[in-house]
C-alpha positions in Angstrom: 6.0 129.8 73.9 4.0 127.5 76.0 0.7 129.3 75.4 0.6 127.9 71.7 -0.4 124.7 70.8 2.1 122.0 69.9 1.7 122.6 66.0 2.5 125.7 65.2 5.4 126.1 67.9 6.8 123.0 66.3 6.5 124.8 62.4 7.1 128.3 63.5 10.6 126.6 64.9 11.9 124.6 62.2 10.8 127.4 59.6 13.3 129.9 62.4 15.8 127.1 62.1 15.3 126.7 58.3 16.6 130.3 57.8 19.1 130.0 60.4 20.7 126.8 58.9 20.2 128.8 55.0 22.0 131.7 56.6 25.4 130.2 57.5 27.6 127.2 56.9 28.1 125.4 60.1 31.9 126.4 59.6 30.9 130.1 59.9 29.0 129.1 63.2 30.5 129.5 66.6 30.7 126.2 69.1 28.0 128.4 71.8 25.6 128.9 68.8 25.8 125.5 67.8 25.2 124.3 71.2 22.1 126.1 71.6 21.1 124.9 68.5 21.7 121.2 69.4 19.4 122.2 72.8 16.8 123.8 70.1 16.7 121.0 68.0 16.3 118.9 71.3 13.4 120.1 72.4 11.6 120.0 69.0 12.1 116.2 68.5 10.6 115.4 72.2 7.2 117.7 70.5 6.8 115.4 67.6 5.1 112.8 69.9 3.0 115.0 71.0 2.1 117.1 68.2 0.5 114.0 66.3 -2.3 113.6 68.5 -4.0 116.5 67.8 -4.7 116.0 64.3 -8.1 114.1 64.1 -7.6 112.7 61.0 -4.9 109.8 60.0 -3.3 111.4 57.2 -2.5 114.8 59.3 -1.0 112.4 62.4 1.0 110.7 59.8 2.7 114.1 58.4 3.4 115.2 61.8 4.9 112.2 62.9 7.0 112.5 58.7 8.7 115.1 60.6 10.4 113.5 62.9 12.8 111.6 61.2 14.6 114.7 59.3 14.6 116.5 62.2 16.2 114.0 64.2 18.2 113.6 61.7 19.5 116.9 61.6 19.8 117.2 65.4 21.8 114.3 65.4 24.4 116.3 62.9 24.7 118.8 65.5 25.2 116.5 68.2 28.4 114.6 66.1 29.6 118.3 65.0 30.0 119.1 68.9 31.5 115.7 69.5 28.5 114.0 71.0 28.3 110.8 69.7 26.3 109.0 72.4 23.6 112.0 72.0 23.4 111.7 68.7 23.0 108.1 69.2 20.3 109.0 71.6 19.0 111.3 69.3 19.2 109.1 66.1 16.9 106.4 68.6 14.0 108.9 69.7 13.9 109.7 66.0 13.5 106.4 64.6 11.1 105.5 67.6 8.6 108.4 67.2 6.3 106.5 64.8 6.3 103.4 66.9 6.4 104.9 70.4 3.5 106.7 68.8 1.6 104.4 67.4 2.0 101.4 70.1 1.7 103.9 73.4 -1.6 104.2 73.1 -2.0 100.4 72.9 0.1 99.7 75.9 -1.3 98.0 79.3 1.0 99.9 81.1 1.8 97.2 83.5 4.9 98.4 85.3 3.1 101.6 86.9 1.1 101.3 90.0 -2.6 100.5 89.3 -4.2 103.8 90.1 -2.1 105.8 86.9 -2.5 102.9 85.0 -6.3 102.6 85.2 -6.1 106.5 84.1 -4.0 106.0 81.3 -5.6 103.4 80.1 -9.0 105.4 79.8 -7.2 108.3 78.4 -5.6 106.2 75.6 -8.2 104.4 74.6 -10.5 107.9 73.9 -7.7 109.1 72.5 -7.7 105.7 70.2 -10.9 105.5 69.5 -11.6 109.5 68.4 -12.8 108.7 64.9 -11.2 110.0 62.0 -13.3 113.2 61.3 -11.3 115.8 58.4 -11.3 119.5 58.7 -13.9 119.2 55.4 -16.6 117.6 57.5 -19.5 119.1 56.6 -20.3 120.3 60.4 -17.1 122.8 61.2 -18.6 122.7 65.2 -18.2 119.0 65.4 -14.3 119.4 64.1 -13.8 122.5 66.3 -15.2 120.3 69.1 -13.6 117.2 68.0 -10.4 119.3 67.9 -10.6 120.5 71.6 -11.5 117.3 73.2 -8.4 115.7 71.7 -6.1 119.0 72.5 -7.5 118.0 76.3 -7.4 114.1 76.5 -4.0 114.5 74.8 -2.6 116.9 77.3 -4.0 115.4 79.9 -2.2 111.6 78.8 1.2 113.7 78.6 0.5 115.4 82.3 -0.5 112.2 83.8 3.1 110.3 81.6 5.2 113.3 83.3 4.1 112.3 86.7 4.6 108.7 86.3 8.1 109.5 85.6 8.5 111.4 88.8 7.9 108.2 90.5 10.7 106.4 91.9 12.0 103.8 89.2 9.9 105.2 86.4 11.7 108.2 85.5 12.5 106.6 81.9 8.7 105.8 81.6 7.8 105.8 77.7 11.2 107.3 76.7 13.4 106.4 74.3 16.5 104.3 75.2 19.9 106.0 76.7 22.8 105.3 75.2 24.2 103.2 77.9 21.2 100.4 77.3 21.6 101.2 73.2 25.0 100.4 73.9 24.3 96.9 76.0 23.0 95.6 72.2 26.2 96.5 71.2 28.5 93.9 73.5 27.9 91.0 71.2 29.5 92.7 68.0 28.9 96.2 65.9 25.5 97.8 65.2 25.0 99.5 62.3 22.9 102.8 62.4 
């Protein structure tokens, strides 16, 4: 449901795939159902990025971002149920990277993107960086339901302006995690563990 905000699509989601997963054994579950799962669980771990910028406060970023990691985790299951093992590699790797990816993307120069985007994201990321920490118990609830838009805005505006740098030719991987066939490249000297 695109009309929500990231938040509550991402909990209303996992608390749908909570009962589903409670409901059945994965042997009682058919290989189309667990497919679409796989594509369900998908598309929530590429929200947990986003979904951390629009707490204002630290604390609430940081539980957002928590999320991540099970739920790649669980994904990743899927993926190696359905015989996937380079997506759930894949999978495993955007997990692990939210937090960082998070964290550093913000602090980025964004040097391999022409000038003009990069200029733009650069202002947009350091707003978003600089928005003080204000918590919903601030003492003026205006200021924290302002607060709360502006950073809903900058931060969709950083992800629209991300989305079309990746439709420009060579940047299509822009801020993504790594593919399994350059996960695998660290692989040719020996065995990675994961």
């Amino acid at each position: 449901d695109e009309h929500r905000d990231v938040r509550s699509r991402l909990h209303g989601a996992m608390n749908l795939l909570k009962s589903i997963d409670g409901s059945k054994t994965m042997c009682d579950v058919d290989l189309l159902t667990k497919r679409k799962l796989l594509e369900v669980y998908i598309s929530l771990v590429s929200l947990i990025p986003r979904v951390a910028y629009f707490g204002l406060d630290l604390e609430s970023r940081l539980k957002s971002l928590e999320i991540g990691q099970s739920l790649a985790t669980t994904c990743a299951s899927y993926a190696l149920q359905l015989t996937q093992p380079e997506r759930a590699m894949e999978i495993l790797e955007q997990g692990r990277a939210i937090f960082w990816t998070h964290a550093l993307k913000l602090r980025s120069q964004f040097d391999d993107i022409p000038l003009e985007y990069r200029r733009r994201l650069l202002g947009l990321a350091q707003q978003l960086e600089k928005n003080g920490d204000i918590t919903h118990t601030f003492p003026d609830q205006r200021h924290v339901e302002q607060a709360i838009a502006l950073r809903r805005k900058q931060s969709g505006e950083f992800n629209t302006l991300v989305e079309h740098v990746r439709s420009l030719p060579g940047l299509d991987r822009f801020m993504l995690h790594d593919t399994y066939s350059a996960l695998a490249e660290v692989a040719n000297k020996g065995p990675v563990v994961v």
